[in-house]
C-alpha positions in Angstrom: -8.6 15.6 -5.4 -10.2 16.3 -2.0 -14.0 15.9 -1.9 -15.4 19.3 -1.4 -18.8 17.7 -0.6 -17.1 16.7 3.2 -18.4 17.8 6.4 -14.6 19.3 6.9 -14.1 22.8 5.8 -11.0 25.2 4.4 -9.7 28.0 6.6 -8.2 31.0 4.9 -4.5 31.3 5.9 -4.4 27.5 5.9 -1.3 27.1 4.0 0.7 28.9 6.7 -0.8 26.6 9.2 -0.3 23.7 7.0 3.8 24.8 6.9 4.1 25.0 10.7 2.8 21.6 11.8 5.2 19.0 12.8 6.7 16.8 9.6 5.3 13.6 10.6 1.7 15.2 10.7 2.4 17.0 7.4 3.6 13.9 5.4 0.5 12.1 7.0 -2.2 15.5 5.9 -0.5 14.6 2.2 -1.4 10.9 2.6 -5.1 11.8 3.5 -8.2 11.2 2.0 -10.4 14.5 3.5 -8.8 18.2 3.5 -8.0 18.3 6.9 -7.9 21.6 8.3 -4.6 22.4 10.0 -5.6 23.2 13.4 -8.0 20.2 13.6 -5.1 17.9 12.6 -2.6 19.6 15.2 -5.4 19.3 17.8 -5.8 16.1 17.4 -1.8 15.1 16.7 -1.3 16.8 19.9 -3.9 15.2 22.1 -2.6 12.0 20.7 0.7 12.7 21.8 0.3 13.6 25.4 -1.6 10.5 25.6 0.5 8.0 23.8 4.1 9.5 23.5 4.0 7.5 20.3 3.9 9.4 16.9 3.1 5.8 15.3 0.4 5.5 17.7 -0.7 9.8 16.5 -1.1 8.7 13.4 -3.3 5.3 14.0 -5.3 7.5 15.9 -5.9 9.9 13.0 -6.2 7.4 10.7 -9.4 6.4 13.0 -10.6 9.7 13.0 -10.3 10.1 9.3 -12.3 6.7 8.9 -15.1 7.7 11.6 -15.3 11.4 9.0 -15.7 9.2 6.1 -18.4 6.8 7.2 -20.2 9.3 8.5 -20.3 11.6 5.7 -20.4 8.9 3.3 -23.7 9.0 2.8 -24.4 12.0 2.0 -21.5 12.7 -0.3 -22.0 8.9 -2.4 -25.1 8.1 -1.4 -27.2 6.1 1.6 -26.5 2.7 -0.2 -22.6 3.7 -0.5 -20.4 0.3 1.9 -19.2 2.6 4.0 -22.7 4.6 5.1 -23.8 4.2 8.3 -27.0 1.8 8.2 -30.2 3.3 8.3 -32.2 3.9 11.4 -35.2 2.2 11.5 -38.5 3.9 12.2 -40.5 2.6 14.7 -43.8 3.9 14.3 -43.7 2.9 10.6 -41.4 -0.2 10.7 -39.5 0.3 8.0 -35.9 1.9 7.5 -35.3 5.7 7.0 -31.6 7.5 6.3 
């Protein structure tokens, strides 16, 4: 069950989208954790490709981008003492730690 609380949005017409992407990007979109939007994930499946030539390498590099999403949003979705939320920023005029 994707969480809806995500800083990732649904497009209408997305299961369209979803049918046209390349299979190796689709079996990974099944695998992932956030409700990747399909033009987001063939953006970045694309860039990675040109770059790389690699689809192994594609999906490494959406597996990064997937785990950069989650820690940043991990906060806010389970809360700022969640593992995976970024530490809090210290203030310092006050010198203590805000989130």
């Amino acid at each position: 069950m994707p969480n809806l609380r995500s800083g990732l949005r649904r497009r209408a017409g997305s299961m369209r989208a979803h049918d046209a992407l390349p299979p190796p990007l689709r079996a990974w979109l099944c695998a992932a954790a956030l409700p990747w939007s399909p033009r987001s994930a063939l953006k970045l499946w694309t860039r990675a490709l040109a770059e790389t030539g690699d689809p192994a390498e594609a999906r490494a590099r959406l597996d990064r981008a997937e785990a950069r999403t989650l820690a940043r949003d991990a906060g806010r979705v389970w809360g700022r003492d969640h593992p995976a939320a970024p530490p809090a920023k210290e203030n310092p005029r006050r010198g203590d730690r805000r989130g």
